[in-house]
Each structure stands twice: as structure tokens, then as C-alpha cells.
C-alpha positions as CSV (number, residue, x, y, z in Angstrom):
1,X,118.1,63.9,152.7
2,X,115.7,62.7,156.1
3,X,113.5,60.1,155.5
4,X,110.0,62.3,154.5
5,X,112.3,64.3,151.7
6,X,113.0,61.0,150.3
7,X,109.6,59.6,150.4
8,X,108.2,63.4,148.5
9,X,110.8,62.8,146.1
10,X,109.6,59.1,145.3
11,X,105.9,60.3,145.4
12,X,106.8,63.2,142.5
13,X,108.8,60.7,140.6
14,X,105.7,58.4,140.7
15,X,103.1,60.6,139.9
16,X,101.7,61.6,136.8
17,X,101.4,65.3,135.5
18,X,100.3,67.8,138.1
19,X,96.7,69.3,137.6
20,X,96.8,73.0,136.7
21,X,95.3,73.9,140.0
22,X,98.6,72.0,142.0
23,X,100.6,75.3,140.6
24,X,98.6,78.0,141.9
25,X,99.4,79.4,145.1
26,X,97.5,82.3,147.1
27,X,98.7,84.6,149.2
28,X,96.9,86.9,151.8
29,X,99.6,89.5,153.1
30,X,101.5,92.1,150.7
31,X,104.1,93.0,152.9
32,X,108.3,91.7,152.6
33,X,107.3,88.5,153.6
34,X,104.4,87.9,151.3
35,X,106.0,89.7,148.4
36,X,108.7,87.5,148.8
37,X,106.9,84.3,148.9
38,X,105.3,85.5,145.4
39,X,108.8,86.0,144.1
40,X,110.0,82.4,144.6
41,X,106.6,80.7,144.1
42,X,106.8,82.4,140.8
43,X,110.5,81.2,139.7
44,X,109.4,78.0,140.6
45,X,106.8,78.0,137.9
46,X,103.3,79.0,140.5
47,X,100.5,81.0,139.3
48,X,100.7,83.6,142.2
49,X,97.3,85.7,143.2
50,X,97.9,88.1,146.2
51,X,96.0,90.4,148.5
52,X,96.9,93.1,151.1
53,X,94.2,94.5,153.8
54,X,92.8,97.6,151.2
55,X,92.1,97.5,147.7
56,X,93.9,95.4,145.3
57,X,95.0,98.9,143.4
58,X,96.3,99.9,146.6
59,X,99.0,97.1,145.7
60,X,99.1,96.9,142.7
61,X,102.4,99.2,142.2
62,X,104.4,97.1,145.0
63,X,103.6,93.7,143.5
64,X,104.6,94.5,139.9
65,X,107.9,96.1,141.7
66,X,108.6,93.3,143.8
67,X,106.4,90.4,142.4
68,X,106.6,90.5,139.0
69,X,104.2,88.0,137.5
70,X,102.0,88.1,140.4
71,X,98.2,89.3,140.4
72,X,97.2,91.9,142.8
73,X,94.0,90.9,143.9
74,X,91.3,90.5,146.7
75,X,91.3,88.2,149.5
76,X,88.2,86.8,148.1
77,X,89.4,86.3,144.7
78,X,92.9,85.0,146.1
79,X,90.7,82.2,148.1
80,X,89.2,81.5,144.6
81,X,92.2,81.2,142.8
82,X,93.9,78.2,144.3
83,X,93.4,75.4,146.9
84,X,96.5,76.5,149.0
85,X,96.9,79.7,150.6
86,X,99.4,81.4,152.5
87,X,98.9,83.9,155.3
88,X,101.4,86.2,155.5
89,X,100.0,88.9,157.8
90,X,100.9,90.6,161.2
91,X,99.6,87.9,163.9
92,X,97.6,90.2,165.2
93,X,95.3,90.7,162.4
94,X,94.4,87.2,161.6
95,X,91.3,87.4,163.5
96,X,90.1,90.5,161.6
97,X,89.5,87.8,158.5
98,X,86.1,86.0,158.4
99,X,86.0,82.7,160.1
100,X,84.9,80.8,157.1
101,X,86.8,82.4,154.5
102,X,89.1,79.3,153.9
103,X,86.3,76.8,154.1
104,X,88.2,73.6,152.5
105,X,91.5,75.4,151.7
106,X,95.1,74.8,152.9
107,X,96.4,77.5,154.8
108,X,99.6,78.1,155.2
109,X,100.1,79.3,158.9
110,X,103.4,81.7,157.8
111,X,102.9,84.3,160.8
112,X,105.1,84.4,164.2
113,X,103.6,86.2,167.1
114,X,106.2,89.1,168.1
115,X,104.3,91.2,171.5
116,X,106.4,94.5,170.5
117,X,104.7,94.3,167.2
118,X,101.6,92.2,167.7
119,X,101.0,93.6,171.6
120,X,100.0,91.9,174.7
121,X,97.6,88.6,173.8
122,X,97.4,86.6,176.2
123,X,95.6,83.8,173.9
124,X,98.9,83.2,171.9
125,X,101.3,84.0,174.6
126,X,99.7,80.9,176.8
127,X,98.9,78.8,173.9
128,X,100.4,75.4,175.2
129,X,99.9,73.9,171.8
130,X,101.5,76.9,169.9
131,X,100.2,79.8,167.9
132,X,98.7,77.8,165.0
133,X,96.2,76.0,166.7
134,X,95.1,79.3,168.0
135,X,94.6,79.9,163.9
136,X,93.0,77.0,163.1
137,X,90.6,77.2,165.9
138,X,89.3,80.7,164.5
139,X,89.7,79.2,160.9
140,X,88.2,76.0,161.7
141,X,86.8,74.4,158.2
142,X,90.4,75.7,156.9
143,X,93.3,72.4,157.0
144,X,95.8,74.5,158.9
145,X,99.5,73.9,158.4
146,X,102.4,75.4,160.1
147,X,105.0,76.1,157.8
148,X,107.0,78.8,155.5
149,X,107.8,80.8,159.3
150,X,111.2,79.9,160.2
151,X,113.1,82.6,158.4
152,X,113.1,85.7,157.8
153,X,112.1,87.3,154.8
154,X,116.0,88.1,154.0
155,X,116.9,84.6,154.4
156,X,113.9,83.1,152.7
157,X,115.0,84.5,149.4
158,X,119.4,83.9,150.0
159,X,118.1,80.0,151.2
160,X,116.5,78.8,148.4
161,X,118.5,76.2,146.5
162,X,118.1,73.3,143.6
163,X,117.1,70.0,144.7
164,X,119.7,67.9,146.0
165,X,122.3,71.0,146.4
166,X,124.5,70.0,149.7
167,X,124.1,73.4,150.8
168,X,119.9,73.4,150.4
169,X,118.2,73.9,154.4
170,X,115.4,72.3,155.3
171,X,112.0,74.1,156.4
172,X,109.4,72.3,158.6
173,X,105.5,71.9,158.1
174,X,102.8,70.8,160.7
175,X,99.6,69.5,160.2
176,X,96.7,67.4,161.0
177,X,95.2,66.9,157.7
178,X,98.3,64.6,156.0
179,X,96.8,64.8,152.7
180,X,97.1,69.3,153.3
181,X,100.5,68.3,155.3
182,X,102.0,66.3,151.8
183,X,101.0,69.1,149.6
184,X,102.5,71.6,151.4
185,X,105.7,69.6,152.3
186,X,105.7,69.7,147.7
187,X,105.3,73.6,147.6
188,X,108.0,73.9,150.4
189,X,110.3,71.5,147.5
190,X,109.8,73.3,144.7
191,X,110.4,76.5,146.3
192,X,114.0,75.7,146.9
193,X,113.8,73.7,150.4
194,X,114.0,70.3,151.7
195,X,110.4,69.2,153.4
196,X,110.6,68.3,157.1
197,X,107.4,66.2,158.2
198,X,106.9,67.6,161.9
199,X,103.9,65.8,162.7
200,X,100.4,67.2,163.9
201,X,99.8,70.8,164.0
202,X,100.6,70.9,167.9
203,X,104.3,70.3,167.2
204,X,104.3,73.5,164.8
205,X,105.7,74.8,168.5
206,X,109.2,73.3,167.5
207,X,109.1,75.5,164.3
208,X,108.2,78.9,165.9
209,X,111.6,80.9,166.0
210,X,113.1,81.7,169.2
211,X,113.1,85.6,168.9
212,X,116.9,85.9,167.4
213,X,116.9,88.7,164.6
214,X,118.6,86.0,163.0
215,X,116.8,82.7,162.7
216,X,119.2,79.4,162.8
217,X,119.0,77.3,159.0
218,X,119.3,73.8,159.7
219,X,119.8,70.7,157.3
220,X,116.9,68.2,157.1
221,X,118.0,65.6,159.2
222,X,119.2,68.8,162.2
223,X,115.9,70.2,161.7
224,X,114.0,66.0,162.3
225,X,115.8,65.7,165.4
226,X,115.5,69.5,166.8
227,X,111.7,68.9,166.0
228,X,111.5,65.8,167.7
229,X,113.6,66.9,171.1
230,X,111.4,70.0,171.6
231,X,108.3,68.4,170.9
232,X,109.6,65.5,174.2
């Protein structure tokens, strides 16, 4: 277990029972990857609220079908529901959000920029500080973390493991608001994965995938030091 696991299991341990409101989770994207977010936030005991880009009957069918136990929603009501969000939709479509729609949340930076699916965008492609601060500069009163994007949706759900199982991968988070950086590094735990502190949300570079259809799983102390030789 690296050294920021150990520390998030010693800060659980310590601490006294979670507020309600620590076991809600929002998600903004209905698609594979969203839907399978809800699935595992929701066998790990979350109260899951999720939104697609129409209506939340348009949905409503494919979350009871592949999120059972989640609520289909509206964004807006999703935001209301819980202090961290996830934003699982194509890159491309981030911007079509309104810029102060996650005033004070944590948002979960889940999305990978692919051009064949995304297009040409020149502000992502050349964004020397990777794609998230690209998000949190159009989201700017959200605490933007990069996490929850290094596997696929496929391997998202096969991955997910007990605590302390010697098989159990590790999945990274970056962020500039610690206090956002340790909550989300707690979700990414009790969804079946062991934390990896990668610093500030500039290093969440080291955590975008490298285009394989197949993204490499790493253990936590493989995924510390691949973090910390591509970040230089």
C-alpha cells in the first residue's frame, strides 16, 4: 500500500461517523461510463443522483436497467444532491454546461479527450498542463480534481476489489484544493481502489491514458512512481 493509501486508511480509522452528505455522489453523464460509476458507487453504499444531456425521463429506463438504485435526474438537481460530482461526458461537451454550475462543488474531471470522437480542439490538444486545467478554467468556482479516467468503463467494473486484496489497482487523483483532493482519494477507496495522491491538478497529465484500447492497471506504489517520472 504507498504511503497516501496508508495515511486515508489512518484518517478513516480516526474519524468519527461520516455525515450523510459524505455518501452521496453526483453524476453528470448517462452513458457506459457514468452508468457504471453509479453501479459501484451504489454497492459501495452511495446515494447516487444522475443526469444525461435531455430530460431525466429520457433516462430513466437505462438507469433503472443499468443503475439500479440510482435516481435519474437533472443536472441541476444532481448539483443539489451532493457536494461531489462526477463528470462523465464526451470532452467535447463540457463547455456546453454553465460556467457556474458547480460553484463550491468537487468535480470529478472523469473525461479523456479522444480527436476521432471529440474532433480537432486545439485548446486541449496544446494544453501543456493537461486537459483538466482546461476544465477547471471554464469551471472556475468548481475544486477540480482529475481522477476516475484511467480505465475503461470495462475495466472499471472487473477492477474493483476489497480493501487490502493483493490483487486491488490503484487509480490516481489530482488536485489543487487538498481538502477536494482527500475526499475524492476516500470515494476512489470505497469504490474498490487504492488512492494515489498525484499532486496539483497540473500533474493529472501523468493520469490521462496513452490512447491504447486497453489502458495499463498499475499497483499503488507502480502508479506513485509512473506519476512522479512523467510529471519530471
Amino acid at each position: 500500500m504507498s504511503v497516501a493509501a496508508h495515511e486515508l486508511a489512518e484518517d478513516a480509522a480516526s474519524s468519527v461517523k461520516h455525515d450523510v452528505d459524505d455518501l452521496r455522489l453526483g453524476i453528470v453523464g448517462a452513458g457506459k461510463f457514468g452508468t457504471t460509476v453509479a453501479r459501484a458507487a451504489i454497492a459501495a453504499g452511495y446515494d447516487v443522483a444522475i443526469s444525461g444531456s435531455g430530460s431525466a425521463d429520457d433516462i430513466a429506463l437505462t438507469v433503472e436497467v443499468l443503475a439500479p438504485g440510482a435516481r435519474a435526474t437533472t443536472t441541476a438537481k444532481v448539483v443539489r444532491h451532493a457536494d461531489i460530482i462526477v463528470l462523465a461526458v464526451p470532452t467535447h461537451r463540457f463547455r456546453e454546461l454553465p460556467r457556474d454550475l458547480f460553484a463550491g462543488k468537487i468535480l470529478i474531471d472523469a473525461m479523456n479527450y479522444w480527436q476521432p470522437v471529440d474532433g480537432d480542439d486545439p485548446e486541449l490538444t496544446t494544453a501543456p498542463d493537461g486537459t483538466s486545467t482546461v476544465v477547471q478554467e471554464h469551471f472556475p468556482s468548481a475544486r477540480v480534481v482529475k481522477s476516475l479516467n484511467q480505465l475503461g468503463y470495462h475495466q472499471l467494473e472487473e477492477n474493483r476489489r476489497p480493501t487490502r486484496a493483493p490483487d486491488r489497482i490503484a487509480m490516481g487523483a489530482a488536485g489543487d484544493d487538498r481538502f477536494a483532493l482527500k475526499k475524492v482519494m476516500r470515494l476512489l477507496d470505497r469504490l474498490g481502489f487504492d488512492p494515489v495522491d498525484a499532486g496539483p491538478l497540473k500533474n493529472g497529465l501523468a493520469l490521462e491514458p496513452d490512447g491504447s484500447p486497453i489502458a495499463a492497471t498499475y499497483s499503488a506504489d507502480e502508479l506513485s512512481e509512473l506519476v512522479t517520472l512523467r510529471r519530471g
